[in-house]
C-alpha positions, 0 to 999 in steps of 0.5 A, spaced: 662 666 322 669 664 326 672 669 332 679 665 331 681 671 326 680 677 332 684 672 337 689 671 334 690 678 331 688 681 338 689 675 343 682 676 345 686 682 351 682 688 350 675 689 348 672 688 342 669 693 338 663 691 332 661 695 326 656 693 322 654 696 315 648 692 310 651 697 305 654 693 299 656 699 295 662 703 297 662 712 298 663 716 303 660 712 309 663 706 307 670 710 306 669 712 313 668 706 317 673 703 314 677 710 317 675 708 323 677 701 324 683 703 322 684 708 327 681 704 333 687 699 330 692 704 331 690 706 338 691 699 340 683 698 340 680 690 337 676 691 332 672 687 327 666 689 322 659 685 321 657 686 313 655 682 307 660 678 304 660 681 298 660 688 300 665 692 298 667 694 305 667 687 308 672 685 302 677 691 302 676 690 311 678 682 310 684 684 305 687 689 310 687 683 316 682 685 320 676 681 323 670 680 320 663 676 320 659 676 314 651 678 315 646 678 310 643 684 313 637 682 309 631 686 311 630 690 317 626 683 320 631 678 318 630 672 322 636 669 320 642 674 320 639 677 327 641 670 330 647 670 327 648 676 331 645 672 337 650 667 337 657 672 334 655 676 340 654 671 346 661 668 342 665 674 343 662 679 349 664 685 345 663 692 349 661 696 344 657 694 338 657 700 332 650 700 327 650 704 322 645 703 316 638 701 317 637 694 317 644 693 320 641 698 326 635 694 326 638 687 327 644 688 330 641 694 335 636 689 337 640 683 338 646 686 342 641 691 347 638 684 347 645 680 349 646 686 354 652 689 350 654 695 355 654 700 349 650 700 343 651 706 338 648 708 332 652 712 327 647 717 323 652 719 316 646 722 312 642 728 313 636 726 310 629 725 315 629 718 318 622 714 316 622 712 324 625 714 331 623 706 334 630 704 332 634 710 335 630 710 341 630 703 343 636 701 340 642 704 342 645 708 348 648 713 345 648 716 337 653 719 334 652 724 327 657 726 322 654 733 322 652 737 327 646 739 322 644 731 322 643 732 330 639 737 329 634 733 324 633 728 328 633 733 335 626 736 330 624 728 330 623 728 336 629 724 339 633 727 345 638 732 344 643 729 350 643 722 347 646 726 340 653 727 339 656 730 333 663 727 330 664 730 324 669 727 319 676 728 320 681 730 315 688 726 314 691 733 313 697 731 310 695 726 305 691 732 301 698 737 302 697 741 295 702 738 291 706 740 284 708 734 281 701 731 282 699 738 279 702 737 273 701 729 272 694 730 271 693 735 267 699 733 262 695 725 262 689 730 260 692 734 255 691 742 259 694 747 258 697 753 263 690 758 261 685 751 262 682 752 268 680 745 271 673 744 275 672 738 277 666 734 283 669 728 287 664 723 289 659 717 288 656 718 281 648 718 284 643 722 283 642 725 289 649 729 286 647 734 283 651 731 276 646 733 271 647 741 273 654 740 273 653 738 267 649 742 264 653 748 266 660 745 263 655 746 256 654 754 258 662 754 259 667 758 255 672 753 251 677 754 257 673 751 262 674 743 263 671 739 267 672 732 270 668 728 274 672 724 279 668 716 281 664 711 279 656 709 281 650 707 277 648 714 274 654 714 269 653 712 263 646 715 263 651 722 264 656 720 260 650 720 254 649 726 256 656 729 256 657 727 249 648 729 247 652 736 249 657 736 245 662 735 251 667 730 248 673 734 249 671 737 255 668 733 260 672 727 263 670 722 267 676 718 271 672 712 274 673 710 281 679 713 283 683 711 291 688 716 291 683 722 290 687 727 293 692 728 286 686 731 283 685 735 288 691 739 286 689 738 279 684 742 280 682 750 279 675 750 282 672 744 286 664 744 284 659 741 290 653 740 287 649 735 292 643 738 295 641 731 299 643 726 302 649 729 305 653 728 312 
């Protein structure tokens, strides 16, 4: 791991903020982290991202110049990648370190309160029940949720209220503008009409997304009724099997993973969210 990269961008002037991130797959949470390097960049904040080298994030982080630092992140007792943090830390003095997955919270949570970093953060994206409240008691000062309904959950686990800070996910208003000309593209590349009415999900292709019921009911659908699944993940083979066992051939269309998502936006006549866990 080198630090030349942050002081050359930075000239090691202002401090340093890291984020870590075990993940390796790219949605919602992954989206927002990089959102938020970006944004402390452009405030003229230094920042850099501890991450698995062949995660998503830390190659789409590294291409857009920023810092990074490749940490295993194997497991939450990884002895290896918590003295990898150890010695970055000791390195670079950052003032802030930000977790945001489990075994990246247990690692670099325990490695920076053990190197006196002044402000530890735990960013919580997901609404699901925690399995533990050690991490969050003992290692950051501070947690930060992307939902007030998540500070409630961990406020009903036992953790204190005042140390539990929502902020939800901002929208970038400008990028999702309706626009006509994407409107029209989209929907002439898929061949509808004035009179189809386009219903369509934009996510992670989990199972936690609720796709079978959303594919189940484009079944039950009047003929003028499409519908399109925007994104990539594990699950999409198994629900492109099932589109085509329900004679949906026609009228289902799955994109793959898209970056410009909001054209589809303006495509769209109805946006289905069916979700029912897991969610920020």
């Amino acid at each position: 791991m080198e630090d030349r990269g942050w002081r050359k961008e930075n000239g090691g002037s202002s401090p340093l903020i890291i984020h870590t991130e075990c993940s390796k797959g790219w949605g919602g949470q992954e989206i927002r982290i990089l959102e938020e390097l970006r944004g402390m960049r452009q405030y003229g904040l230094s920042t850099a991202l501890a991450a698995p080298k062949e995660s998503q994030i830390f190659q789409r982080a590294e291409a857009e110049g920023f810092a990074v630092w490749s940490v295993k992140f194997a497991s939450n007792a990884d002895i290896s990648s918590f003295v990898s943090l150890l010695r970055l830390i000791g390195r670079l003095h950052p003032a802030v370190v930000n977790t945001h997955s489990s075994k990246d919270s247990w690692i670099a949570g325990s490695a920076a309160r053990m190197m006196k970093v002044p402000l530890v953060i735990r960013t919580r994206h997901v609404s699901t029940p925690i399995g533990s409240t050690f991490s969050y008691r003992h290692f950051p000062h501070l947690i930060l949720t992307t939902s007030a309904a998540i500070r409630e959950n961990l406020m009903q686990q036992g953790l204190d209220g005042r140390r539990i800070i929502p902020v939800p996910t901002g929208i970038d208003l400008k990028r999702f503008r309706f626009s006509a000309e994407n409107r029209h593209r989209i929907r002439k590349h898929f061949s509808l009409s004035e009179k189809d009415i386009l219903v369509g999900n934009i996510c992670v292709l989990r199972s936690w997304k609720g796709l079978d019921f959303f594919i189940e009911t484009a079944a039950k659908m009047a003929d003028h009724f499409k519908f399109i699944l925007i994104g990539d993940g594990p699950q999409k083979e198994r629900l492109q099997d099932k589109a085509r066992q329900a004679g949906l051939e026609d009228r289902l269309f799955f994109t793959g993973h898209q970056e410009n998502v909001e054209r589809f936006f303006s495509a769209l006549d109805i946006f289905f969210f069916t979700s029912y866990a897991s969610e920020g």
